[in-house]
C-alpha positions in Angstrom: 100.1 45.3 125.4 96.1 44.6 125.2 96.9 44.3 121.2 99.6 41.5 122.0 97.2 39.7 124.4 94.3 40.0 121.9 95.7 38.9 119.4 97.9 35.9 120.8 95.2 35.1 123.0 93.0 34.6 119.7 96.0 33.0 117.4 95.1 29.2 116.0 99.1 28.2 115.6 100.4 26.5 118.9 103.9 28.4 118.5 102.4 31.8 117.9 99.6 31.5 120.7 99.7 32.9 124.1 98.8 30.3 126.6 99.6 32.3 130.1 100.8 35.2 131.0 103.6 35.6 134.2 102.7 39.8 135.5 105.7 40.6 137.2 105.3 43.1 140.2 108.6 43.6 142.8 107.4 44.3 146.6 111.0 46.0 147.6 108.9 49.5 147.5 106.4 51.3 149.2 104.4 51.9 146.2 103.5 48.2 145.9 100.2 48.4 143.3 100.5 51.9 141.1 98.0 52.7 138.6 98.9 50.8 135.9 98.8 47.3 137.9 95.6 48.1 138.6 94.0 49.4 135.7 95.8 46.1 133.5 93.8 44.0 136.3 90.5 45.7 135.5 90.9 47.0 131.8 92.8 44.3 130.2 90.6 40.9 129.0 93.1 38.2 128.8 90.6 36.3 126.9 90.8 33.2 128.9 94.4 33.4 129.4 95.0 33.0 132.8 97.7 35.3 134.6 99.8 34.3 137.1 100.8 37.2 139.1 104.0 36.6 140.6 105.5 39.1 143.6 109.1 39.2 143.3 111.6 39.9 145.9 108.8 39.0 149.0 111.9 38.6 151.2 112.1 42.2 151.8 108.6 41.8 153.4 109.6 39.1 155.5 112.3 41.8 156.6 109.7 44.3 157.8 108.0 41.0 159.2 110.7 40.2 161.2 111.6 43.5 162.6 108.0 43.5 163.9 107.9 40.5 165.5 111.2 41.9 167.6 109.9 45.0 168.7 106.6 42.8 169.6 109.6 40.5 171.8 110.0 37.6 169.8 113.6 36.2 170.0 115.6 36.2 166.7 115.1 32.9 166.1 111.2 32.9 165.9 111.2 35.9 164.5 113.2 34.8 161.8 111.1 31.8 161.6 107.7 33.6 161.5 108.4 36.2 159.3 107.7 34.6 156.1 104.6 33.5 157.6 103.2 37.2 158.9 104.5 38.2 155.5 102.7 36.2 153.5 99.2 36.6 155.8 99.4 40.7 156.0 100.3 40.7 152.4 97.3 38.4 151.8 95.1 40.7 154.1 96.1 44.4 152.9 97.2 43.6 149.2 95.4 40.7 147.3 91.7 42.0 147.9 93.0 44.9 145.7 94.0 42.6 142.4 91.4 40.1 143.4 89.0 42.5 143.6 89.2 43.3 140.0 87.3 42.5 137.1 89.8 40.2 135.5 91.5 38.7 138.5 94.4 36.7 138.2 94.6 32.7 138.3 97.3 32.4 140.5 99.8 34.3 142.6 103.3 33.2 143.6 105.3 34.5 145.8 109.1 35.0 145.0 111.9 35.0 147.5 115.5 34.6 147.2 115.6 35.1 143.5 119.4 35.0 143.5 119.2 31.5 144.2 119.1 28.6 141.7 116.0 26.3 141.5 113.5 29.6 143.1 111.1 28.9 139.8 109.3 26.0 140.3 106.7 27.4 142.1 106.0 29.8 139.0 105.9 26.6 136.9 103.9 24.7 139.0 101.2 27.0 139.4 101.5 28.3 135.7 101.0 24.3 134.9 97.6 24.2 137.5 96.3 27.8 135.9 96.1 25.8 132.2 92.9 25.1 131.1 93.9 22.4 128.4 95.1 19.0 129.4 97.0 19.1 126.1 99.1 22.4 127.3 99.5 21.2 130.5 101.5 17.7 129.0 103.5 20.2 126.8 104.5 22.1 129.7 105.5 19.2 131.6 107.7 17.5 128.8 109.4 20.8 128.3 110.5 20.6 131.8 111.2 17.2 131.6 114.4 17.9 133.9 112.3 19.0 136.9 111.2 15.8 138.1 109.3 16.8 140.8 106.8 18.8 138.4 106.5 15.7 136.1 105.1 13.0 139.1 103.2 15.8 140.8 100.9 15.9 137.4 101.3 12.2 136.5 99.5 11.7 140.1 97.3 14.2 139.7 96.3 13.1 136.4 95.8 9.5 137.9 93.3 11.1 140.5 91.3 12.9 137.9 90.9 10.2 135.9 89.8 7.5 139.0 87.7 10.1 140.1 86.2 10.6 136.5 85.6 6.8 136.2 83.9 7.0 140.1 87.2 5.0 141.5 89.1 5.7 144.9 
């Protein structure tokens, strides 16, 4: 895997360069980060690639969320409402200071629930589109998706900002 990264992340061709990388870690277990998550985080130079780390199947956090938040008394309802929520902040207190903590961190994290569903990726491509270093690869990715319309006016405005704020507009 470092040999693939090394030598995509160094490749001149567009087709045959790597330009992110998605590191896929599922949260339905108790051993959430094992060894080799770890040790890819702290051994494993993506040479300016960024990684977007994405947690798949967060939902069955928000179920160990929501149980809590019934034995603390919470009617279903909220509890079912603020699960996601706890989720997200425990996971973000007890988990992420141990990839973030790393000597090559990841750009971005998403977090994946309901992947059954259709239309669950955007977040992934979103943030994989922010994470870009090049202007250039970020247009690519935007064309490619050219059917997610939402994606394609998020970076057209935030392509207009840059640029007013580049040329000292409002």
């Amino acid at each position: 895997m470092k040999r693939f990264i090394e030598e995509r992340a160094d490749a001149r061709s567009l087709d045959q360069k790597l330009h992110a990388i998605w590191y896929c870690i599922p949260t339905d277990n108790a051993r959430l980060l094992v060894t080799a998550e770890l040790e890819f985080f702290d051994n494993c130079d993506p040479k300016g690639v960024p990684v977007i780390v994405i947690f798949t199947k967060f939902d069955s956090l928000d179920a160990i969320a929501f149980t809590k938040l019934e034995e603390e008394g919470a009617p279903f309802e909220e509890a079912e409402a603020q699960a996601p929520q706890l989720a997200e902040l425990e996971f973000n207190k007890e988990q992420l200071p141990r990839i973030f903590g790393r000597k090559y961190a990841p750009a971005k994290v998403v977090y994946l629930r309901d992947m059954h569903k259709n239309g669950k990726y955007e977040k992934i491509i979103e943030l994989t589109t922010e994470a870009l270093s090049s202007e250039t690869l970020k247009m690519l990715l935007v064309s490619v998706q050219k059917t997610n319309l939402n994606l394609c006016i998020s970076h057209a405005l935030k392509s207009k900002k840059v640029q007013q704020q580049m040329k000292g507009e409002t």
